[in-house]
N, C-alpha and C positions, 0 to 999 in steps of 0.2 A: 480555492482549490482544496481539495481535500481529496485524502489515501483513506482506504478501506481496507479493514483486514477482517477477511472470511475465515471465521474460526480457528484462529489464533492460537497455538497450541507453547510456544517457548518465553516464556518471560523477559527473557534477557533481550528476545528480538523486540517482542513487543516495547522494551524497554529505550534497546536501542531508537527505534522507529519512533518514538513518540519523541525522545531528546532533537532529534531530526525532525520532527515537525515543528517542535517549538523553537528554533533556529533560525527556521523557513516561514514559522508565521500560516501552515498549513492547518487545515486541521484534521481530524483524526477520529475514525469510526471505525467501531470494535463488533461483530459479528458476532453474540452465543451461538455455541457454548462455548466457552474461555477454559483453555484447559490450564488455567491457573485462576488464583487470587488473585484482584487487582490492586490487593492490599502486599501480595507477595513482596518479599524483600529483595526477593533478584531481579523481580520488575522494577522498582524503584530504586535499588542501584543502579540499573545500568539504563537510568531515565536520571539520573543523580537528582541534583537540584533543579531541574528543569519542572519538572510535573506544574510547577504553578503558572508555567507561561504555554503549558497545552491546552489546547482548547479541543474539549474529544467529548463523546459518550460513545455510549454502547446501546445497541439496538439486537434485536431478536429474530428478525427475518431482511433479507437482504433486499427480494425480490421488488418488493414495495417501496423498499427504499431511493432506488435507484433513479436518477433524474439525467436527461439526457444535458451535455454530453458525457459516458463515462464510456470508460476504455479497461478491459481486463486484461491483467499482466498471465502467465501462463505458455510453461516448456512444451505445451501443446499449439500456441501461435501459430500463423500461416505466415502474419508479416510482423517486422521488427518495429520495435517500439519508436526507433527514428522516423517510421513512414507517420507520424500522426503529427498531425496540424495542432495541438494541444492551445485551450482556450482556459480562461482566468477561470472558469467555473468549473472545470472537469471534476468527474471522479475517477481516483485510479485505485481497482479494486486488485487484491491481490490474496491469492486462495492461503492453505492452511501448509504448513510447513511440509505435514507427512501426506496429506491424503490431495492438496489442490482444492481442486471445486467441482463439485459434485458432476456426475456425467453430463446431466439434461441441462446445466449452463452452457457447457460445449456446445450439445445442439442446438439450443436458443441463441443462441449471440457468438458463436463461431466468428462471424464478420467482425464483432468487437474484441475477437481475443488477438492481443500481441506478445512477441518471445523477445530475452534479450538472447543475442547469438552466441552463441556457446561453441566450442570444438564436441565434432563427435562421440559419442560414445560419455559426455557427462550428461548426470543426472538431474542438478540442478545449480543455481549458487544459493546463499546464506539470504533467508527472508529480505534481514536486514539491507543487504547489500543491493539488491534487488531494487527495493525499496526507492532506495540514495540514488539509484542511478536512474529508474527512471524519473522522480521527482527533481534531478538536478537538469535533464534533461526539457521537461517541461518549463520548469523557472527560466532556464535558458533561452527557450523560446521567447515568452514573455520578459525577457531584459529585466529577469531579475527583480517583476513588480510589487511581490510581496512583503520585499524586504523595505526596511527603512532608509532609505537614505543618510549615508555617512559624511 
């Protein structure tokens, strides 16, 4: 499985995000342009000591990259991120903090995009958070196959 993040703009999420993939055993793809350092100190705070057990790059164009099955997260969804049958190979792409993902993704792959459900009238939650909940939701599906058995 692996999370996508489409141009990526706060460190601390990306930071978060990445400590959360190396937990999960997921791995982790970073969309230019990076509106920080990857060397930033608040990225790698708030990734602590985890950075050595992520397994990520970063790539320069999305479109190309993209292998089916993947599922895009986005407060513009039709259906909720529960309606998806999630498989060990997904990708789950997730746009940029302030701006989302660009219009003409919406129009191309509308069918692929999902929202988590929110009360009225909010605007969004925290990358991060976003992130966690639908990645724990997929591991869930899959019983939890990426982790090591304890």
């Amino acid at each position: 499985m692996e999370v996508i993040l489409f141009q990526p703009e706060i460190p601390q999420n990306t930071g978060n995000i990445a400590r959360t993939c190396a937990v999960t055993g997921v791995h982790l793809t970073l969309v230019r342009p990076l509106g920080f350092a990857l060397s930033s100190r608040h990225m790698k705070r708030a990734g602590m000591d985890y950075w050595g057990d992520v397994h990520f790059n970063v790539i320069d164009t999305l479109e190309p990259y993209l292998e089916e099955p993947f599922y895009i997260f986005s407060t513009k969804g039709k259906r909720i991120y529960t309606d998806i049958a999630f498989e060990k190979e997904a990708q789950l792409v997730f746009g940029s903090e302030t701006a989302g993902l660009p219009a003409h993704y919406h129009e191309k792959w509308g069918d692929k995009m999902y929202r988590i459900p929110m009360k009225g009238g909010s605007r969004s939650l925290n990358l991060s958070n976003a992130v966690a909940i639908v990645l724990y939701e997929a591991l869930r599906q899959l019983s939890f196959a990426t982790f090591e058995r304890r």
